[in-house]
C-alpha positions as semicolon CSV with decimal commas, in nm:
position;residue;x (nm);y (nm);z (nm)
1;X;-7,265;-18,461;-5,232
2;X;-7,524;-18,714;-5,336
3;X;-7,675;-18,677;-5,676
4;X;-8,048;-18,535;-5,613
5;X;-8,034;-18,368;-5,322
6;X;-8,036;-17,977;-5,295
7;X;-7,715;-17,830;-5,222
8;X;-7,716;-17,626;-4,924
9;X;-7,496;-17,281;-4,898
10;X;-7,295;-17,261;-4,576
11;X;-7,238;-16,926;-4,412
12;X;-6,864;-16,993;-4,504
13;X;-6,986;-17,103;-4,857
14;X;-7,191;-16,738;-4,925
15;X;-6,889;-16,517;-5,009
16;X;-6,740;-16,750;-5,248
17;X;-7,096;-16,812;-5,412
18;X;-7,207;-16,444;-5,413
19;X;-6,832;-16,354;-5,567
20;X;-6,930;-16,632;-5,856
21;X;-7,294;-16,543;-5,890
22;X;-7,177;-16,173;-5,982
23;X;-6,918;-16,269;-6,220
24;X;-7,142;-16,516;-6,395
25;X;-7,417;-16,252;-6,420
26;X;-7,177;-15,956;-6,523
27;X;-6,935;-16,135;-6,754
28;X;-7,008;-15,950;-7,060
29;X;-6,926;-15,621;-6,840
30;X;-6,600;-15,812;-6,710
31;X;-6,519;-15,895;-7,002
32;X;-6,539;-15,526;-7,167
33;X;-6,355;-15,375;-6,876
34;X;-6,066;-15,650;-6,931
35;X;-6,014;-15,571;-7,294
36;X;-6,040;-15,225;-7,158
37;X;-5,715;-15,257;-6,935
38;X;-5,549;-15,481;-7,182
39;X;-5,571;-15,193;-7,460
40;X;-5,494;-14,911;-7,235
41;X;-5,174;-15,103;-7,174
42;X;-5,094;-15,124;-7,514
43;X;-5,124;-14,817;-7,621
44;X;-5,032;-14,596;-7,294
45;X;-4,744;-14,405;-7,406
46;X;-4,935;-14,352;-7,778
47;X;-5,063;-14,035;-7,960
48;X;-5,372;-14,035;-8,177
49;X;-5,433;-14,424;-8,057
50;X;-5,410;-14,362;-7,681
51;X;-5,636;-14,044;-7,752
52;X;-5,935;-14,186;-7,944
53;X;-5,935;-14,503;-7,727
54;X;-5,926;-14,312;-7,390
55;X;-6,245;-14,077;-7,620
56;X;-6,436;-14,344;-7,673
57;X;-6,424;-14,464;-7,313
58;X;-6,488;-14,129;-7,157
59;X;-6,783;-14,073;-7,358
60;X;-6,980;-14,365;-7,292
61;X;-6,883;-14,380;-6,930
62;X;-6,960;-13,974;-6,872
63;X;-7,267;-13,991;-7,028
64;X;-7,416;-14,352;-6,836
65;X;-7,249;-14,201;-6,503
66;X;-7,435;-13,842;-6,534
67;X;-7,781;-13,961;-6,648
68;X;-7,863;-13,949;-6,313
69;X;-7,816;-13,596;-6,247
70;X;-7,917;-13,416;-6,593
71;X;-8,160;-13,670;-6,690
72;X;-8,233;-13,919;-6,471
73;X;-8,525;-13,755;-6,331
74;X;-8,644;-13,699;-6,722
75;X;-8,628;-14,074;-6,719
76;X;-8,773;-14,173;-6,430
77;X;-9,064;-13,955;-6,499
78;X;-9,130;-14,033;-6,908
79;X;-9,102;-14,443;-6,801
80;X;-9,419;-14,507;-7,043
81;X;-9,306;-14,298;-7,369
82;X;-9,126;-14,498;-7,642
83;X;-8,730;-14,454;-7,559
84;X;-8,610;-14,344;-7,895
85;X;-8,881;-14,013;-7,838
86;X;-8,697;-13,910;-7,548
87;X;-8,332;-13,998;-7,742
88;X;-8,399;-13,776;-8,059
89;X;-8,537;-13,496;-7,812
90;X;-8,236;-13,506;-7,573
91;X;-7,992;-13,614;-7,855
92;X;-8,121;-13,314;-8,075
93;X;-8,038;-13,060;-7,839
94;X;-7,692;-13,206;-7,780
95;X;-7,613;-13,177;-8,138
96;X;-7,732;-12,798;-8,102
97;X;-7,550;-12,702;-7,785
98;X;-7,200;-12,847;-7,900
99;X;-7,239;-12,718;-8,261
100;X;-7,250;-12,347;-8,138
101;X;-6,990;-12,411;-7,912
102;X;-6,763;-12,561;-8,216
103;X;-6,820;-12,256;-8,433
104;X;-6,848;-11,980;-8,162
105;X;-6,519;-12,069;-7,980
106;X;-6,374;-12,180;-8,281
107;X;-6,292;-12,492;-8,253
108;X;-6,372;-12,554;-7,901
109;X;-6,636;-12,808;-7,767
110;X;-6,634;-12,717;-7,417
111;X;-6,749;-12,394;-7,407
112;X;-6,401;-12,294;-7,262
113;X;-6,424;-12,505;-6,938
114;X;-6,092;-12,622;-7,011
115;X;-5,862;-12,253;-7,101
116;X;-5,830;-12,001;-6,876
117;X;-5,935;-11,616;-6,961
118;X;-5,561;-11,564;-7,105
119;X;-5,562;-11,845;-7,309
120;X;-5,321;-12,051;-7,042
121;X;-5,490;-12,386;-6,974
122;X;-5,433;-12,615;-6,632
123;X;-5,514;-12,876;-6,849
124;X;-5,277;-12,906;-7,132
125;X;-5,353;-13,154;-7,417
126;X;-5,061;-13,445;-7,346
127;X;-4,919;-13,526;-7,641
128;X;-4,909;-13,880;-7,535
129;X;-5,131;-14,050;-7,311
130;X;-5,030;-14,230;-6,996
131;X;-5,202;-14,553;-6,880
132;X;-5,394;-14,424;-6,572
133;X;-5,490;-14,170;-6,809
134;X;-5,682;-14,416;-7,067
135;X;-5,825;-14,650;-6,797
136;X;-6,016;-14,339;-6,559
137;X;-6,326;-14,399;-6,765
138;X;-6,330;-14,775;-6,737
139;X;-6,274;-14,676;-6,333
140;X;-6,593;-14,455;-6,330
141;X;-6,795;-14,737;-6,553
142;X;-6,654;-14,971;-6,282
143;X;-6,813;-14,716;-6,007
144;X;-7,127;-14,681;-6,223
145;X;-7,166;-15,025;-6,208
146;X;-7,170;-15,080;-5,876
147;X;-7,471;-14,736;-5,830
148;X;-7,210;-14,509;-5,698
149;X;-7,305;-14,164;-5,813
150;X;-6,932;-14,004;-5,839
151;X;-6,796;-13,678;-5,995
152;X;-6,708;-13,727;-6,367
153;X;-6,520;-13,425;-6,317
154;X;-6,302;-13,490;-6,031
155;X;-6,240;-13,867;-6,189
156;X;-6,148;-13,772;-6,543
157;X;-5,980;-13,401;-6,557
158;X;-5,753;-13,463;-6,255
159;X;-5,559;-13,704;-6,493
160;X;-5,518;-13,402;-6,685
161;X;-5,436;-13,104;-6,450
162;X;-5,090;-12,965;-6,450
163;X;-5,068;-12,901;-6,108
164;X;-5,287;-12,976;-5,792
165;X;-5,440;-12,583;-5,878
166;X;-5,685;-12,741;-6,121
167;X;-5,794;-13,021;-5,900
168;X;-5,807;-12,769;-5,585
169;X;-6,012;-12,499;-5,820
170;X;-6,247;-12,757;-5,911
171;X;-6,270;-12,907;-5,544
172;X;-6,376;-12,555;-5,392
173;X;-6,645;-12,455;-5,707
174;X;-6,825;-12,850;-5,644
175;X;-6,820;-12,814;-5,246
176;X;-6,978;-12,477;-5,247
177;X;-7,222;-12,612;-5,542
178;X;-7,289;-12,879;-5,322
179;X;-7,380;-12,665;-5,009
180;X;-7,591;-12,394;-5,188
181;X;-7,786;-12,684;-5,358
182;X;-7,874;-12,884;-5,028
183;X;-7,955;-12,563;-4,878
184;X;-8,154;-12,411;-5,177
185;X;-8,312;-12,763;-5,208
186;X;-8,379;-12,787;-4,848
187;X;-8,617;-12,438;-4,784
188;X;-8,804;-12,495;-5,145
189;X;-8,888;-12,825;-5,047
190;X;-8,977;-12,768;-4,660
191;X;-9,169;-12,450;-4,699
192;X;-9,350;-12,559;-4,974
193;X;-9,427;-12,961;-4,836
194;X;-9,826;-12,874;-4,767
195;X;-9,839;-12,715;-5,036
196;X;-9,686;-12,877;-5,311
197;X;-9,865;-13,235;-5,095
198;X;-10,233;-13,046;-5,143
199;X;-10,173;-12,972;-5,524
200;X;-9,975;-13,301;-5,604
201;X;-10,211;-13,545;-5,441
202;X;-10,385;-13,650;-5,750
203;X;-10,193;-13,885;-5,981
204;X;-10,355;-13,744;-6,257
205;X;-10,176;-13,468;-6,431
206;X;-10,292;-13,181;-6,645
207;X;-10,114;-13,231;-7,015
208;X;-9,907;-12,884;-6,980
209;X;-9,700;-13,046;-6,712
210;X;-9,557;-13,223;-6,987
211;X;-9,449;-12,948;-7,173
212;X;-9,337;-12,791;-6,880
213;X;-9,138;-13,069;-6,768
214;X;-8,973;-13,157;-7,115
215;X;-8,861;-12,761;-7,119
216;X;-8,704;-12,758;-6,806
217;X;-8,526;-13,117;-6,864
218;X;-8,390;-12,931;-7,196
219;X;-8,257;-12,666;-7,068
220;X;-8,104;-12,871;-6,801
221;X;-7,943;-13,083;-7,009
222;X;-7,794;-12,795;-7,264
223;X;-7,635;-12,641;-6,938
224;X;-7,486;-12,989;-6,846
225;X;-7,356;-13,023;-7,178
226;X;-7,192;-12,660;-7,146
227;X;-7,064;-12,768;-6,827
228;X;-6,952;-13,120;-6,810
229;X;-6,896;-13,163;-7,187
230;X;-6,516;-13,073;-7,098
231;X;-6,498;-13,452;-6,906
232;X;-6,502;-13,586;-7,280
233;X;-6,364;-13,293;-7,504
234;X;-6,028;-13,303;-7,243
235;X;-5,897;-13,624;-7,456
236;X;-5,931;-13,446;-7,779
237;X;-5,696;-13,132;-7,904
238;X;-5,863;-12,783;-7,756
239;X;-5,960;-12,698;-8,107
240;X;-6,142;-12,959;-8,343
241;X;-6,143;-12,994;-8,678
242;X;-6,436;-13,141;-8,882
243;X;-6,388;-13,452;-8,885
244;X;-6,280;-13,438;-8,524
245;X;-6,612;-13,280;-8,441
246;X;-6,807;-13,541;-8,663
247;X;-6,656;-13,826;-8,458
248;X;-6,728;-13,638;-8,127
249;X;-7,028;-13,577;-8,195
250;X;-7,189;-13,828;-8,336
251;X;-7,021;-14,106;-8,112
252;X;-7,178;-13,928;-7,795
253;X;-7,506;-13,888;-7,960
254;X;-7,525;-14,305;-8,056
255;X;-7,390;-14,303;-7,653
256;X;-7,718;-14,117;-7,614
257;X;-7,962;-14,367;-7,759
258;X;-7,809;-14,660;-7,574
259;X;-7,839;-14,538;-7,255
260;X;-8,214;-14,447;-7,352
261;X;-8,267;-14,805;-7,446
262;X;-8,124;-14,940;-7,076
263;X;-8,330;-14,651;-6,963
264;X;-8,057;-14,534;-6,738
265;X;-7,903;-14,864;-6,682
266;X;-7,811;-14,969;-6,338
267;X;-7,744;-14,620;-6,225
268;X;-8,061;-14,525;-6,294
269;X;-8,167;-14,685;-5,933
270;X;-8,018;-14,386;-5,722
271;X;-8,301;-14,169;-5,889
272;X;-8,578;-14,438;-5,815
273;X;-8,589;-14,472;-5,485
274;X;-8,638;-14,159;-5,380
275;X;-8,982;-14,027;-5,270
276;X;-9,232;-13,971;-5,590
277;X;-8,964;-13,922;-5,829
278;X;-9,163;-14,073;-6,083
279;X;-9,421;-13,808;-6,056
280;X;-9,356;-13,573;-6,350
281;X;-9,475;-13,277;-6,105
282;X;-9,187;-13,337;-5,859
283;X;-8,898;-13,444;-6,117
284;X;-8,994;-13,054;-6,288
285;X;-8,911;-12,920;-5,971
286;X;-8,613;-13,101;-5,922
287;X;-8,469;-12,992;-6,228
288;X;-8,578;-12,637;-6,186
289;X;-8,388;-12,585;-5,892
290;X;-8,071;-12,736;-6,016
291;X;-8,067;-12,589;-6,350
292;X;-8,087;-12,258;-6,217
293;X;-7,797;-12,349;-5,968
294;X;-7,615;-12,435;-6,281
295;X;-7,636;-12,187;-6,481
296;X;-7,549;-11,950;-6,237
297;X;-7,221;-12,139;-6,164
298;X;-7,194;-12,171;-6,518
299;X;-7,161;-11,763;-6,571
300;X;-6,994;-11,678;-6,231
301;X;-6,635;-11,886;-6,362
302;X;-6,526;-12,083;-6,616
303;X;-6,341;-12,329;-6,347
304;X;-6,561;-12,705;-6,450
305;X;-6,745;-12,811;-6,179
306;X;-6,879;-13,162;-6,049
307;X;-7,229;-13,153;-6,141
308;X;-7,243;-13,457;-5,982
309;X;-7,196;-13,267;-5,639
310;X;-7,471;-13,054;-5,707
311;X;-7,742;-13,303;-5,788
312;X;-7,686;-13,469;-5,504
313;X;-7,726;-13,171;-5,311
314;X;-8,085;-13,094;-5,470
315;X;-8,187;-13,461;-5,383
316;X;-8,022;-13,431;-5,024
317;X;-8,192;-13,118;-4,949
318;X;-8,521;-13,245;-5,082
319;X;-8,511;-13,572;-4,899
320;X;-8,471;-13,448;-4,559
321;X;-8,704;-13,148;-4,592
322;X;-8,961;-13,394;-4,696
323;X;-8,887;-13,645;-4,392
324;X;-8,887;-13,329;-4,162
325;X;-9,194;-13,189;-4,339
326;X;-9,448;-13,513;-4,301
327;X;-9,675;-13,512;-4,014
328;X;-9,657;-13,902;-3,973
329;X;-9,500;-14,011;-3,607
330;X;-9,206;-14,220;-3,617
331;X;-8,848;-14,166;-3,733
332;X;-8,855;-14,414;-4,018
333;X;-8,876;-14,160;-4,313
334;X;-8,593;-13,946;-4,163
335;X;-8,371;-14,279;-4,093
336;X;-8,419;-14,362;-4,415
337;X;-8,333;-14,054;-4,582
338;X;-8,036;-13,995;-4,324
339;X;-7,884;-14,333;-4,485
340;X;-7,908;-14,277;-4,856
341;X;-7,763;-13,955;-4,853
342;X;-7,488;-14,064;-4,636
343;X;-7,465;-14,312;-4,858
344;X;-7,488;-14,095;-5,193
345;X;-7,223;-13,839;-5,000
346;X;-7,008;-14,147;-4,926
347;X;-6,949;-14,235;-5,262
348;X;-6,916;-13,939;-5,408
349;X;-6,611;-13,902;-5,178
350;X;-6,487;-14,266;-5,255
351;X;-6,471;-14,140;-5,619
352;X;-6,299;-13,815;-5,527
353;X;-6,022;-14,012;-5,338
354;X;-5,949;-14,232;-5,623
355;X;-5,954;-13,935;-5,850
356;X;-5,659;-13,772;-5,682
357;X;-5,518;-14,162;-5,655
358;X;-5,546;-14,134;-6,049
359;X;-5,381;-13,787;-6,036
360;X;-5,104;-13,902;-5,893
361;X;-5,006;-14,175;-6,066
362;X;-5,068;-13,985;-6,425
363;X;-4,851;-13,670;-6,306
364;X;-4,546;-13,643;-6,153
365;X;-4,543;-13,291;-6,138
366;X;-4,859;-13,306;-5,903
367;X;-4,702;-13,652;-5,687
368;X;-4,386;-13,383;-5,621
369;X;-4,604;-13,091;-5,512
370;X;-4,804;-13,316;-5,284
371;X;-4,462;-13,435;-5,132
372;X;-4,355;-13,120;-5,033
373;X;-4,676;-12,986;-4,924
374;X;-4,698;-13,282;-4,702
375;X;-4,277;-13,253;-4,579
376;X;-4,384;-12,867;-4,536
377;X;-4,581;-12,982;-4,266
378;X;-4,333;-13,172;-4,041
């Protein structure tokens, strides 16, 4: 090639090029997830070091994977407030919710998502920590990366369960949390299109939809923290101590205030593009509906539960009752809705597949239960 003259990409060039171009542009997040593997190798097979390292992963990738479910909508919709307003407010609360948890339950973080009623547990703290263990976090931050919306729960605390019982329990409570939220979702949203359209037609908003909003994103987020706050507290013992606590807490809280600073980072996106999400009218309703979902899950069993699964119910639900709703001709709207949540459902079960992948290959107590399940058949 001549010196001067443009180069020109070939069709069989474009792979190559595109492969480059997104290595070049995500190095530094190459590079992290690298050192990642590296040290999970090292200290797989470790106590205390396998445990804080796999910590410290887990709660930076459960908190940048969720934000789009317990407060993505909060940060879609608050785009033009300063971010470290909306980090002290949701940070705050955090600090409250886990604190009573700590000295209620004695010890215990996760508001007893991760014991059982008799004080049996399917997910035992290991007293070392295998490799596929340490890495799920970096797998889900890989996932995140790429604006996959998957279950933190299914990805994480399958590398934990004992037996194929506390990846089957948590299955069943997500699916069903999944159905009752496109459906709930669904009639709120269809019933109440003309409606909520002759009200919401005005950009303008009256100031006490602020306050409205910002309570119903709190409470939202407390239940979250009740509920998913086991994806993080399963690498630490079952009961902290204070300094224990100190580190947990105040790691996920500086967590907290980076992902306000990225405002939701590239996640963020699968809250953006749907329909008036930035309207602080429609993101209160949003989280209305799923944090009443939530906290009735929350109080009907103790079993965690992919919150993930849920949200995307609520936005499912909305979606098409909006593109069935609209009185404009044509079958664009509904296409388009038909293909993100197909492709929001799709990768929620990519991340459910590589969960049980995980599962496998961190217990062999579950890889020999699956093996005769399977040899039961023929």
């Amino acid at each position: 090639m001549k010196y001067g003259k443009k180069f020109k990409r070939t069709r069989r060039d474009r792979p190559y090029l595109n492969l480059l171009d997104f290595m070049v542009k995500e190095k530094t997040f190459l590079a992290i997830i690298m050192t990642g593997l590296v040290l999970a190798g090292i200290l797989s097979g470790q106590g205390q070091a396998g445990m804080w390292l796999g910590f410290f992963f887990a709660a930076y990738a459960t908190v940048a994977n969720d934000s789009i479910q317990s407060l993505g909508t909060f940060i879609e919709s608050n785009r033009k407030k300063k971010w470290w307003v909306l980090w002290l407010f949701i940070g705050t609360i955090f600090l409250v919710v886990v604190t009573f948890s700590w000295i209620y339950f004695d010890g215990d973080v996760s508001y007893q998502r991760l014991m059982n009623s008799d004080g049996s547990t399917n997910y035992p703290h290991p007293e070392t920590f295998d490799f596929f263990q340490i890495i799920a976090p970096l797998v889900l931050l890989i996932l995140t990366r790429m604006r996959m919306p998957v279950s933190t729960t299914f990805l994480i605390l399958s590398v934990f369960s004992a037996d194929t019982s506390g990846i089957t329990s948590v299955v069943w409570k997500s699916w069903s949390g999944y159905i009752m939220a496109f459906i709930l979702s669904f009639l709120v949203w269809y019933f109440s299109y003309n409606l909520i359209k002759k009200f919401f037609k005005s950009r303008k908003t009256h100031v006490a939809w602020t306050a409205v909003q910002w309570t119903v994103s709190g409470s939202l987020w407390a239940v979250w923290v009740m509920q998913d706050g086991a994806n993080i507290a399963v690498y630490l013992p079952r009961s902290l101590d204070l300094t224990q606590f100190l580190i947990f807490a105040l790691t996920i809280f500086a967590g907290l205030g980076v992902l306000f600073y990225l405002r939701g980072d590239k996640i963020q996106g699968v809250v953006s593009e749907k329909v008036r999400m930035s309207d602080i009218r429609a993101a209160t309703l949003v989280d209305m509906t799923y944090v009443i979902l939530l906290i009735y899950k929350l109080f009907i069993s103790t079993v965690p539960m992919s919150t993930t699964w849920v949200f995307l119910g609520i936005i499912g639900g909305r979606e098409i009752a909006i593109s069935l709703a609209r009185t404009k001709k044509g079958k664009k709207h509904r296409k388009k809705a038909g293909r993100m949540i197909f492709r929001d459902f799709s990768s929620a079960m990519i991340g459910l597949f590589v969960s049980i992948a995980l599962a496998l290959g961190a217990n062999p107590s579950i890889r020999e239960e699956l093996f005769n399940m399977i040899t039961s058949w023929f």
